[in-house]
N, C-alpha and C positions, 0 to 999 in steps of 0.2 A: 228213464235216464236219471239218474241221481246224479249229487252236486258234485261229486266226487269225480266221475268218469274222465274230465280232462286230464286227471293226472293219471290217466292207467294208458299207456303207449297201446296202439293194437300195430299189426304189421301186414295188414290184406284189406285196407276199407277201398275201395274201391271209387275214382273219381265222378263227379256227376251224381254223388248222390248226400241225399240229407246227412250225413253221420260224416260224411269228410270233411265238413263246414265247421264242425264243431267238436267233433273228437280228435284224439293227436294220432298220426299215422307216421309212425318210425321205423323202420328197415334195422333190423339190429346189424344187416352187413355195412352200413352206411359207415358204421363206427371203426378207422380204419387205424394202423401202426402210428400214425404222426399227426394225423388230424382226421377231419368228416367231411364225406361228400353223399350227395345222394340224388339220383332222377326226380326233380319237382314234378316235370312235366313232360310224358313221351308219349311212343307212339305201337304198342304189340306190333309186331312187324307180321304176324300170324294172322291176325285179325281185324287190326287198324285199332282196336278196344284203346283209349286211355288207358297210362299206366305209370302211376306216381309211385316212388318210395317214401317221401315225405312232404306232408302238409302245412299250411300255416300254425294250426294250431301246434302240431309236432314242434315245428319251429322255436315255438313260446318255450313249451316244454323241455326243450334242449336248453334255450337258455338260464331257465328256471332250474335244470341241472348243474349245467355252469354254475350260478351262483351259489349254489348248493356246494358245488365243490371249493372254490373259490376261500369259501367260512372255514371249509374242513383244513383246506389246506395252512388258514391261518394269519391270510394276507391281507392288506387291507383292500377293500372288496369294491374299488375302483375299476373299472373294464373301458379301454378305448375300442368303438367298435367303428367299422367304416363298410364298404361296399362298391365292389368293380359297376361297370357299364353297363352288364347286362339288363333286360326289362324289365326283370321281377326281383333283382336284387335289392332293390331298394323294400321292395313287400318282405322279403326273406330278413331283412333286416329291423323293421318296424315291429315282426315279429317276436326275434330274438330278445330287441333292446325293453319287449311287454315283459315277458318272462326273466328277464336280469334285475329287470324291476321290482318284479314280486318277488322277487328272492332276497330284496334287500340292498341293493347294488347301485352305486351312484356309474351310470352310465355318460361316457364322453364319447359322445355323437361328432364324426370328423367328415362325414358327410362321405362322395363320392372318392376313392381313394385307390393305391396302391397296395399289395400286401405291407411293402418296407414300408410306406408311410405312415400306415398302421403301426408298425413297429418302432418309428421315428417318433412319433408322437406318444408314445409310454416314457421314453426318454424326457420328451420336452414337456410332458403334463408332470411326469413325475409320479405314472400312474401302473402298477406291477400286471394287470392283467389286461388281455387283448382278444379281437373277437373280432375278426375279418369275414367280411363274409364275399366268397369266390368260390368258383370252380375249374379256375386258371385257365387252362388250353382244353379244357371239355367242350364237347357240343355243347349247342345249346339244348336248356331241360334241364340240364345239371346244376345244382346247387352246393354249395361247402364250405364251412369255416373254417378256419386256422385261428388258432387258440391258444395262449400262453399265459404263464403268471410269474413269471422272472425274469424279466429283460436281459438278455437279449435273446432270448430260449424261447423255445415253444414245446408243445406237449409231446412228450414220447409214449412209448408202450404203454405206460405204469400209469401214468394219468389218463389217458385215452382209458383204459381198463374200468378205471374209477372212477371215469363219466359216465363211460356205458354202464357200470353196474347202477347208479343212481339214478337214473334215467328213464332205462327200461325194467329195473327193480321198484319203483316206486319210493326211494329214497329222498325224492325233493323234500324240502321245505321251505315254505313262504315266511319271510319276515316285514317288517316295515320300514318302511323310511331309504324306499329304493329313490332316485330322482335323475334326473334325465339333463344334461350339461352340453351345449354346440360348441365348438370351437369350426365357427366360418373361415377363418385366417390360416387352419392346419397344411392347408396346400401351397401358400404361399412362402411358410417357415420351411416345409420339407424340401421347394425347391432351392429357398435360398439358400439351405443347407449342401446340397448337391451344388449349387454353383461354388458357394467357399471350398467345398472339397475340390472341384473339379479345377480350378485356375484358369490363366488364362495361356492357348499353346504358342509355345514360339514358331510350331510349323506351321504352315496351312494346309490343310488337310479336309478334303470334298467327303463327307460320309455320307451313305442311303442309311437313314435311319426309319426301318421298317416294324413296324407294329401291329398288322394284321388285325387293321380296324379295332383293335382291342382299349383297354383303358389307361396302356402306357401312351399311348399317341396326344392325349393332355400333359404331359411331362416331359419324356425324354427329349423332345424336338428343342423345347425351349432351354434345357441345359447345353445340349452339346454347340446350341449357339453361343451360349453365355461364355462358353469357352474357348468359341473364337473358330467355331469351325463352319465350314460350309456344308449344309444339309439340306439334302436331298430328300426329301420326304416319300417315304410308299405306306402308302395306306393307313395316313398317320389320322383320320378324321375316324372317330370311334363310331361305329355303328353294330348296334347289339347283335344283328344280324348275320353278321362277317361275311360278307356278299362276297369276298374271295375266299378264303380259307382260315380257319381256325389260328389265332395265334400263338404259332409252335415252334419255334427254334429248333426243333430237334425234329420235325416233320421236314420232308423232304420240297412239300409244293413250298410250305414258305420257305425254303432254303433256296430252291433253283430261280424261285421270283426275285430274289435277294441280289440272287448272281447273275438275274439279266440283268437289273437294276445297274448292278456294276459296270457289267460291259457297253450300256446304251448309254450312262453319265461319266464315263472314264473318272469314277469313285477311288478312291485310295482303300476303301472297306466299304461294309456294308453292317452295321449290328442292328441283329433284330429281338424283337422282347415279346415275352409272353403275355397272356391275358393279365396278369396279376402284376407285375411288372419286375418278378422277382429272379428272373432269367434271364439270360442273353447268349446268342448266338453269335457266328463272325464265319463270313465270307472275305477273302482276300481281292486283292486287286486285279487278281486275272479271275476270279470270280469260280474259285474253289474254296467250298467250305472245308474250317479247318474246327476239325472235333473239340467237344469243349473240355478234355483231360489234356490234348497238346495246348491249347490256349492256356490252362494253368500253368502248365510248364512253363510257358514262356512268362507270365505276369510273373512266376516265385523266381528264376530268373532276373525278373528287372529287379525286383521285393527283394531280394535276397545281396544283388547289388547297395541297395539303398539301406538296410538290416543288414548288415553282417550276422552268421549264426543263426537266421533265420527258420522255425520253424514252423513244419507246415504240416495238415491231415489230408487225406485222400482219402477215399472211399476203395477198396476193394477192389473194384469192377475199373478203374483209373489205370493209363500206362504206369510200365517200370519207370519209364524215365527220371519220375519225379526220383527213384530211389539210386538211379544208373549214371543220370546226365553227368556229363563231364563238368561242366561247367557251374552247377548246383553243388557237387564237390569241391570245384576250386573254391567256391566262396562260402564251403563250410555250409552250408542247408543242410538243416536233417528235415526226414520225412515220416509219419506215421501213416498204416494204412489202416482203415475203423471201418466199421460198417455202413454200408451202404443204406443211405435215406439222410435226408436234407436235416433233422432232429437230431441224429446221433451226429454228423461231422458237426455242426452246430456249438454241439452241447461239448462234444471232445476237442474241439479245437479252444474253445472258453476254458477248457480245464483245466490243459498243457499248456495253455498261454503262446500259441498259435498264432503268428503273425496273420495267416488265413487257412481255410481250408475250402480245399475243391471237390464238387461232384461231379462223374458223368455226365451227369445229367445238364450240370449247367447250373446246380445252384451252387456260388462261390459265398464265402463268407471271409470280411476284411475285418482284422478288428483294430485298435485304435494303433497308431493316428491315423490310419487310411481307410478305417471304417470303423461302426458302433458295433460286430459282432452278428449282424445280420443278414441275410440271404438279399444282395437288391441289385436287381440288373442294370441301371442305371449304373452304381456304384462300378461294376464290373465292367462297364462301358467307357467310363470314366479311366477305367485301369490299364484298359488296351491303348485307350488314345497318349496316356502317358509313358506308356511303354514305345507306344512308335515315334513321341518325341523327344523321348531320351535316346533315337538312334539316328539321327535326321538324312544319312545317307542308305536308311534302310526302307526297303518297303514291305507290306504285309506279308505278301509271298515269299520275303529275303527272309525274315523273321522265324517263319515254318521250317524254309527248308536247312535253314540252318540249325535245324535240332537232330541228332540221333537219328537212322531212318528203323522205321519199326514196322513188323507189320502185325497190325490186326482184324480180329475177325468183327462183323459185328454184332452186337449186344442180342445173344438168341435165346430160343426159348423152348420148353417143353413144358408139354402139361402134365399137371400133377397133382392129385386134390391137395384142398385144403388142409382136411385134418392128417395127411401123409404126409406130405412134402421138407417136414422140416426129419422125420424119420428118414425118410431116402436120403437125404442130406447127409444124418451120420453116418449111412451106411457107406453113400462115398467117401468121406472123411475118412472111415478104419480104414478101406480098400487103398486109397491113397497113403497112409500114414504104414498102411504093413508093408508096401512096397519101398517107399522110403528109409525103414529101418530094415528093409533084406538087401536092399541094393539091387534090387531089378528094377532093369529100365523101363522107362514110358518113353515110347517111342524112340527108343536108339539112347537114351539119357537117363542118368540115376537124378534122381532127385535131391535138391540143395538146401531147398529151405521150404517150410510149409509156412501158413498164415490161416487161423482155424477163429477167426474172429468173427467171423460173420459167411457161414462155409466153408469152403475149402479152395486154396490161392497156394499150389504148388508151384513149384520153380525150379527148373533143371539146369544142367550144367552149361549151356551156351547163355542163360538169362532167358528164354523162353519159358512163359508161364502158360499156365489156364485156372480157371473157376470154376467152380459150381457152387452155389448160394438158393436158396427159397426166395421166393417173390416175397417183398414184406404186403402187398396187397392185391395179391391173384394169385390164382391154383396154377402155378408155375414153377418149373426151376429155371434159372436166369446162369447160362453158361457164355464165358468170355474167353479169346485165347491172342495170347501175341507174344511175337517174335522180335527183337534185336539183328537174329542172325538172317533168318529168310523166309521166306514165304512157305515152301517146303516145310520147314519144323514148325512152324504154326498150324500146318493141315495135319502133319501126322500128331500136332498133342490135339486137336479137334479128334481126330478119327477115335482116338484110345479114348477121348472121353466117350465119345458119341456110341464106341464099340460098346465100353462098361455101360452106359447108361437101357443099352437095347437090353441087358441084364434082368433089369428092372423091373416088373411088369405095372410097379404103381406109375411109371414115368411115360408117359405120349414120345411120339418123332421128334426129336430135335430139329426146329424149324429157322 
């Protein structure tokens, strides 16, 4: 073995044995659209065999990329790095902060953290790069950082591209005079931060503030008190373990746990937060989750009250409303819709100067004065509870249904390899775009308007849309449809997609 071999990445060493102790083991699919994730530690469900994507050394040697990039890019080569609750997160971390070291890098160590706290503190150190290490709502085994060098941004395609090439290219370089800096206090500035934002409410108001043993349950409990509310705690004591279920706002068990929660504490809401803490979910008062593209709805709403002129980004795969609602109209909101992934609305709502932007998904981003620009559940926890005190004769449920009734499908899927998928993609795009200019109908309707930003986002003559888009990380294509008028033209623009798609033969069942 020569001195050199920890810097050559291999992608098959195999766990349990002499050579994974000390060579780097990197998965190059780890490397994904917006950030890195990878299996530290599993289990062959074939053969019971261990089955790592990446190693501790790998580990070093990613961060030893990072700093590597970091120089290229120009910046001064400061990095906050932190670390969720998981068991080995904190190894995955000691790691990194080895490899950022040799690269030259003054590391600022914030100890056990949030993703936003992470990102709070580049603000309050004054420091352009960042380096979280999560796996958010993964099993456990899963490892992943989130990564930025411009606050309040983090890494897209193009730098993601340009870590993987140095990394797994053998591009490092070691410099000197890397050095390693704690800041113990970071958790206590991040909350009192969140409390100055959050205020104090003039209503009272009972929340189950659910965390799914994850590493928001150190944080969000103790804001929503500071703001005067009554919390109910579910499974806000962090355990690596998650002895009930993963914490996922957009998964269904924590969602219905959410909403019994509601109906056994007669809660006024319920918001629940991801592993990382950079999501948030919302069950109402009768204890019906309400999607997190109508939750935006209603915060640009309150925002757009308080903002006159108000603009906002959405993602693609988001209702019409944001572009339809009546009431976003009276008060002059405009809306943009950008492609789907937490990086890009991120980065396009910073651009256009974006009061905030929303994903599906649930990552919201508020930028000042009602937030720094960054994805934080809390923050968006904070937003809802000022939303229902600026209506004090309203309740969660009143809130919902007093929006536009719509109906959609939900967020579905087909497979579709990798190196195909964004190919099938044009192909729907012309088939869509010649229909649109012949004036033949999709499904009983000519087409109004297209949207070719991120796939393809038609929209026909009642306000009835649908999508098709590429998974930015699985061999998928990701199809969306919804209606204004009825449930009926929501199935028939599903069927004409689902019809053209069986076209296909790169494309699986629409599932």
């Amino acid at each position: 073995m020569s001195a050199t071999d920890w810097l050559t990445p291999r992608a098959d060493i195999a766990p349990n044995t002499p050579d994974y102790e000390v060579l780097p083991l990197v998965k190059p699919t780890g490397f994904r659209e917006y950030d890195a994730r990878w299996l530290f530690f599993g289990e062959d469900k074939a053969t019971g065999a261990p089955v790592s994507e990446i190693n501790l050394p790998g580990v070093r040697l990613l961060g030893l990329g990072l700093g590597t990039l970091l120089f290229e890019l120009g910046v001064k080569p400061h990095v906050v790095v932190g670390h969720d609750y998981r068991s080995y997160s904190g190894q995955i971390k000691q790691a990194l902060i080895t490899g950022l070291m040799a690269a030259g890098c003054t590391v600022h160590d914030i100890g056990l953290a949030l993703s936003p706290m992470a990102y709070f503190a580049q603000f309050a150190l004054n420091v352009p790069g960042v380096a979280m290490v999560t796996a958010s709502h993964n099993d456990n085994g899963w490892t992943g950082v989130k990564m930025g060098a411009q606050p309040p941004l983090t890494f897209g395609p193009d730098e993601m591209a340009r870590l993987k090439d140095i990394v797994l290219n053998g591009r490092v370089e070691m410099r000197e005079g890397g050095r390693l800096v704690f800041h113990p206090d970071m958790r206590r500035r991040y909350i009192d931060d969140l409390i100055r934002r959050g205020g104090r409410l003039k209503r009272n108001l009972k929340v189950v503030c659910a965390c799914g043993n994850g590493t928001a349950g150190l944080f969000a409990p103790d804001v929503l008190r500071a703001m005067g509310a009554e919390v109910v705690e579910l499974h806000c004591r962090p355990d690596h373990s998650f002895p009930h279920y993963n914490p996922n706002p957009e998964a269904r068990e924590m969602l219905d746990d959410m909403a019994r929660a509601v109906r056994e504490s007669g809660a006024d809401l319920a918001l629940g937060f991801d592993g990382d803490g950079d999501r948030c979910g919302v069950v109402d008062d009768e204890g019906e989750e309400i999607f997190a593209d109508k939750i935006g709805v209603l915060i640009a709403r309150d925002l757009a009250r308080r903002f006159p002129g108000a603009k906002f980004v959405v993602d693609v795969k988001s209702t019409g409303l944001f572009a339809t609602d009546p009431e976003l109209g009276r008060l002059g909101a405009r809306t943009e819709y950008f492609k789907t992934g937490h990086s890009y609305i991120k980065r396009r709502t910073t651009e256009i100067g974006a009061i905030a932007g929303f994903e599906k998904s649930g990552h919201f981003f508020f930028r000042p004065p009602v937030g720094l620009g960054y994805d934080d559940g809390i923050v968006s926890a904070i937003a809802v509870l000022h939303m229902l005190d600026a209506a004090p004769d309203m309740r969660m449920a009143d809130l919902k249904r007093a929006l536009p009734k719509t109906w959609a499908t939900d967020t579905l899927k087909a497979h579709c390899p990798d190196e195909e998928k964004y190919a099938v993609v044009e192909r729907v795009t012309a088939h869509y775009r010649a229909l649109a200019e012949s004036g033949e109908p999709v499904a009983g309707q000519r087409i109004v308007d297209m949207n070719t930003v991120n796939g393809v986002r038609f929209t026909l003559e009642d306000g009835t849309w649908g999508l098709v888009r590429a998974s930015s990380n699985a061999p998928e294509l990701v199809v969306v449809c919804e209606s204004p008028a009825s449930e009926q033209a929501r199935d028939a623009t599903l069927a004409h997609i689902r019809e053209m798609l069986q076209d296909l033969p790169q494309a699986g069942p629409l599932g």
